[in-house]
N, C-alpha and C positions, 0 to 999 in steps of 0.2 A: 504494500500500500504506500500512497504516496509519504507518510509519515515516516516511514522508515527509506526511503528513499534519500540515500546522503548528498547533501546542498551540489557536492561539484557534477551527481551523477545530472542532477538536477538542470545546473547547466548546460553541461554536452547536450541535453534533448534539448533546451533552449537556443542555444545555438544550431544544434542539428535541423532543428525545425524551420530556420532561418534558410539555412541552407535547401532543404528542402522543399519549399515554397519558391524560394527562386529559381530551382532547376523543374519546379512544376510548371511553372511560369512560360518554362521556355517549350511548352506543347501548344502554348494559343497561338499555335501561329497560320500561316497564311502563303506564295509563291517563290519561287526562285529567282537566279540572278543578279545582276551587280559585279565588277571590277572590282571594286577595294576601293575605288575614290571616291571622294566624298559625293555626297548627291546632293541638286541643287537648295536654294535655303525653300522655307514652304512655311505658310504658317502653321503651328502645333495640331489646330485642327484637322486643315487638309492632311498634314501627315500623319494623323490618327487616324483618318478616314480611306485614306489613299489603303494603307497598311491592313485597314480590316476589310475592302474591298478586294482586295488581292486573293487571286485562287488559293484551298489551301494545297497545302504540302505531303507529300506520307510519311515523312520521320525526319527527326532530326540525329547527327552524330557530330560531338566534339571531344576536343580536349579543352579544357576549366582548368583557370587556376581559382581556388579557395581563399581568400584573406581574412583571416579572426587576429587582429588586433583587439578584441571586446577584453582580454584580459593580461594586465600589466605581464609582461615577459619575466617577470622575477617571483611573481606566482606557481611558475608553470614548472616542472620537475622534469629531469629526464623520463621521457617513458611517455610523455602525454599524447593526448588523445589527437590523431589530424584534425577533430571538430574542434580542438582548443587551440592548435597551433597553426592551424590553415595547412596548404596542402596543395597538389596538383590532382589531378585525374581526368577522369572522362564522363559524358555525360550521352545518354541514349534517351530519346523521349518517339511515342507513337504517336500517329494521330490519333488515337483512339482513346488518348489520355493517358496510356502507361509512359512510366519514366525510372531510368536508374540513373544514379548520381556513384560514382566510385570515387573516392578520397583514399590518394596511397601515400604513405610515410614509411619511415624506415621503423616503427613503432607499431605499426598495424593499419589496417586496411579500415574503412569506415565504406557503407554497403549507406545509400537513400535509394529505396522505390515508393512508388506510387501506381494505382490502380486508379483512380478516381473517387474511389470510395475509402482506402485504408495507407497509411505513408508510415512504412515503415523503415526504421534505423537503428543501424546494427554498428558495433564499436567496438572491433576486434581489440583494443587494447585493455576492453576491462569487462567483455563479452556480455557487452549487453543489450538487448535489443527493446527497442522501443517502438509502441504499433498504438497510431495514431489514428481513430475513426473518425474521417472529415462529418460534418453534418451535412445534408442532404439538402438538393434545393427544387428537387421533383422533375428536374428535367432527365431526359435519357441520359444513361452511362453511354459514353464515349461517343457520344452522337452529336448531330450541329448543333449551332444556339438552334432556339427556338423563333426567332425571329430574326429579322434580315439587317445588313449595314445600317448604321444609325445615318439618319442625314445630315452634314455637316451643320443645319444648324441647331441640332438636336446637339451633336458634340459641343459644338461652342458652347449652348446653354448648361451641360455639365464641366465645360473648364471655368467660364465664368463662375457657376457657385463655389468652385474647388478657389481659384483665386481671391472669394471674398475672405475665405479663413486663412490660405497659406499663400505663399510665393510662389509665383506657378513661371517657370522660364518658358521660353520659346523654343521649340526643336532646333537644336546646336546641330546642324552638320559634322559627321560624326565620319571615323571610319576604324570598326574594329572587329578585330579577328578578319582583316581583310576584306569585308563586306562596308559596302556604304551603309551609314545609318543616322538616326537620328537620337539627340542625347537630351532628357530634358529631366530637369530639376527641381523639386519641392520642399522646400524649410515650412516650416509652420511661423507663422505670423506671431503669435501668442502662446502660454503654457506647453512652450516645448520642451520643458524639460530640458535635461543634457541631449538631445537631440536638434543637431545642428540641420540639416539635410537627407533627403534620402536624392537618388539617381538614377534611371533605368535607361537604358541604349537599344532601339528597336530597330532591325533590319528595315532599310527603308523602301527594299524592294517586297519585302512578305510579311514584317512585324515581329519575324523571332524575335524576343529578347533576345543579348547579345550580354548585356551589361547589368545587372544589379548592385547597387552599393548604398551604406548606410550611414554617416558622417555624424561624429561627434561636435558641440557645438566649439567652436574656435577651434577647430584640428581640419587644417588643409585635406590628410590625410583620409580614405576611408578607414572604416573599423572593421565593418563583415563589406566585403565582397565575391559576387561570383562574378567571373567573365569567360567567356570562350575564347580560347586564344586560337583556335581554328576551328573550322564547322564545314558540315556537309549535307547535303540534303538528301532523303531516297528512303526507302522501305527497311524497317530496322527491324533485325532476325526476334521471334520470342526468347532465345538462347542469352541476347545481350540484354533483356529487359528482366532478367531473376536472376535472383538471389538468393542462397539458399543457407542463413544461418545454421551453427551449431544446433543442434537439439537440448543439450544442456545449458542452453543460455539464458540468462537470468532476464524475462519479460516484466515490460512494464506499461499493462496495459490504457491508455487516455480514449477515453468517449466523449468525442464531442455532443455528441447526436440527444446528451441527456438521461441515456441508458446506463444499464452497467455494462462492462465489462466482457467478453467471454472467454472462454476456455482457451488456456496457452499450455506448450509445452516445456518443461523447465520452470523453477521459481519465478512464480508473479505477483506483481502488483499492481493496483487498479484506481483509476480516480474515476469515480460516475461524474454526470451531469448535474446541475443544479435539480432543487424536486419541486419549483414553483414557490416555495416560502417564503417570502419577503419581507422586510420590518423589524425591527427592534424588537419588540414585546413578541410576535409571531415567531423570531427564530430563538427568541432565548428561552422561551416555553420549551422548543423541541431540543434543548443542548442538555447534554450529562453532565455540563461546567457552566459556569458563571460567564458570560457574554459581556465583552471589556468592547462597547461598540461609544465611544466618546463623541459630543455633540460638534464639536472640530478637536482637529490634530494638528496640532504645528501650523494652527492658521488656516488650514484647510477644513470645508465644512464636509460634514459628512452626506456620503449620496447615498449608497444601495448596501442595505444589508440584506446577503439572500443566502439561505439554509445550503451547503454543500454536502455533497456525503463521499466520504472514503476508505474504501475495503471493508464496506460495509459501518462504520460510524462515521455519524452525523458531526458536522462542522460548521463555521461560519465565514463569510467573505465579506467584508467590509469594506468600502473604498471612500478614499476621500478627497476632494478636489474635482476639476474639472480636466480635459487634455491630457494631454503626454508629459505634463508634471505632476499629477495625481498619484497618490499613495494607494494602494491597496494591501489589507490587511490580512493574513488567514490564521482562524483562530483551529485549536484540535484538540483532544486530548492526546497529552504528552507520551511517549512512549519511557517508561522508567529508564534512568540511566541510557537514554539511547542519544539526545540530541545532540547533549554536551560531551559526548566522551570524546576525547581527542588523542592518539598515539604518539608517543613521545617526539621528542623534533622541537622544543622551544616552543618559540613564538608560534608559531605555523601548530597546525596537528599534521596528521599523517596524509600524504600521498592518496590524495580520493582521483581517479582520474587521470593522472597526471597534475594536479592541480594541488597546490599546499594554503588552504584557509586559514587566516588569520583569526586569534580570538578578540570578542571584544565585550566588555563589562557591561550592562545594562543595568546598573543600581545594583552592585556587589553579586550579580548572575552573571555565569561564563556563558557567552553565548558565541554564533560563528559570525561573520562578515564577509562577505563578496560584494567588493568593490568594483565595479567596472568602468569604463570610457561612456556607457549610457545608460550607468543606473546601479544601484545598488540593493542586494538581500541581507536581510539582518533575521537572525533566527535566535531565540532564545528559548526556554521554556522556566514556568514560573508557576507556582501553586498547581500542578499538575493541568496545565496545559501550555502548548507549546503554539508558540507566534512566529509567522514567517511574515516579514515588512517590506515590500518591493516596491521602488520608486526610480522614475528617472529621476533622482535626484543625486545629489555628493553623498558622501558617509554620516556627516553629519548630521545633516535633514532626518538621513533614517536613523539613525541613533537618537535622535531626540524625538522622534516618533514612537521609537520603542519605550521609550523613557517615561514615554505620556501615556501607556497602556495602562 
């Protein structure tokens, strides 16, 4: 269950899943063709519209480089995972919606497929696979949209509202992985958090993505990137789109769909969906503990309290604030002696991942910290239950969060 789920394993699917999604990303695509030079300028919409009017394609085949900057290099331990230290490999996507992402290291192999329905990630360095059940949006599995090209001024009318909240650039003439393309850019206007920009690069003869990236705020550099650094286009074998973990791999099953869980093979664990409960007084009725749900947090007012449940008990999600600089809280009961144990090694505990956690005090409790470039988790546990505090914000924000529990 996710409770026993240790913080760094916690990350790699965090990260994985980043990963994940942008190599899913790269299936909505559309025709062929292109030099490698740049293609002419166009405004954002025509080149959104150009790109989904394009015939589609039957597969895609690259090579990807990975970039996880998300976590300080002096965190990271020999042995760590390619989802923690970025990576090269290759990437296979169907038209049909399947997709394998391969992450190779001199540490271990890191396995992302996708079906449409289930995204699963495997982590040869600490054998664990993690199998993600997307939620459902009623349209056919691996079939067209349901309706036809938007008309470009149907698109302008969606970049328009996107540009009343964020920064919305113009299609940057682009050319990568030797394909012309189009590069465009979105910062949030407001409550962005340590989140400075995000970036995507669309082939501007068919729409493949090319380019995904995620920028921390004042850092030139990205943090997560995926890019193709060459690509090809054509019918891509069943053979290259599986993968086929160990049988003793330690599963850790996410429903998005609101459901539980179902049956794996190897040790698991499971986070269901939310079960409808909403409200202060409504989920503290249904909690085994005391519900630490505060009218604001660190200035932040509180939005949604809604009942979660995991491996079977019942828990709380709290959040607070608005945007991409909102807190969210998750309350559980604690697992004895499990949160805070940490293996010798000082400062740090032991080796999760590849990854070395710092400890940090919350009012005379040992609790863990992960610090990142866009956001920080604070976990401690306290009067038998246990708080995870997730924020794009500094360490401090969330430490003084934890503090106000």
């Amino acid at each position: 269950m996710l409770r026993r789920l240790p913080t760094a394993h916690l990350v790699v699917f965090l990260a994985a899943t980043c990963a994940a999604l942008a190599g899913c990303a790269a299936i909505a695509f559309a025709a062929l063709g292109g030099s490698g030079d740049k293609p002419p300028a166009k405004p954002l919409a025509t080149a959104v519209h150009d790109a989904l009017a394009a015939p589609a394609v039957k597969g895609v085949t690259a090579r990807i480089t990975f970039t996880n900057r998300l976590i300080d290099s002096s965190s990271l331990l020999n042995g760590a995972s390619p989802l923690l230290s970025g990576a090269t490999g290759r990437l296979w996507a169907a038209a049909d919606g399947r997709f394998r992402l391969e992450l190779q290291s001199d540490n271990g192999d890191a396995q992302i497929t996708g079906d449409g329905d289930v995204i699963s990630v495997y982590d040869a360095t600490t054998n664990d696979l993690y199998r993600i059940t997307l939620p459902q949006d009623g349209g056919a599995k691996g079939g067209p949209a349901p309706h036809g090209v938007p008309s470009l001024g149907a698109i302008q009318g969606v970049l328009t509202r996107i540009a009343g909240k964020a920064d919305l650039s113009g299609a940057k003439p682009s050319d990568v992985a030797g394909r012309p393309a189009y590069t465009v850019r979105i910062s949030p206007k407001h409550d962005g958090g340590l989140i400075g920009a995000g970036e995507l690069a669309f082939d501007a003869a068919n729409g493949t993505p090319l380019r995904a990236a995620v920028y921390a705020s004042g850092d030139p550099k990205p943090v997560l990137a995926l890019e193709a650094t060459d690509i090809s286009f054509g019918p891509v074998s069943g053979a290259d789109l599986a993968a086929k973990p160990p049988a003793d791999a330690n599963v850790t099953d996410l429903d998005l769909r609101g459901q539980g869980a179902h049956g794996a093979p190897g040790p698991r664990r499971g986070l269901a969906g939310p079960h409808g409960v909403t409200g202060p007084s409504a989920v503290a009725a249904a909690l085994p503990f005391k519900l630490s749900a505060p009218a604001t947090l660190v200035g932040l007012p509180r939005g949604e309290v809604r009942l979660v449940q995991m491996g079977g008990e019942q828990g709380a999600l709290v959040t607070y604030g608005a945007g991409l600089g909102g807190i969210a809280v998750l309350e559980q009961p604690a697992e004895p002696g499990g949160a805070q144990q940490q293996q010798p090694g000082g400062r740090h505990g032991g080796g999760l991942g590849g990854l070395a956690l710092p400890k940090v005090s919350i009012d005379g409790t040992d609790g863990q910290e992960l610090a990142t470039a866009l956001g920080t988790l604070v976990r401690f546990q306290r009067d038998g239950v246990q708080y995870t505090i997730i924020g794009s914000v500094p360490p401090s924000a969330a430490e003084a969060a934890a503090r106000a529990l």
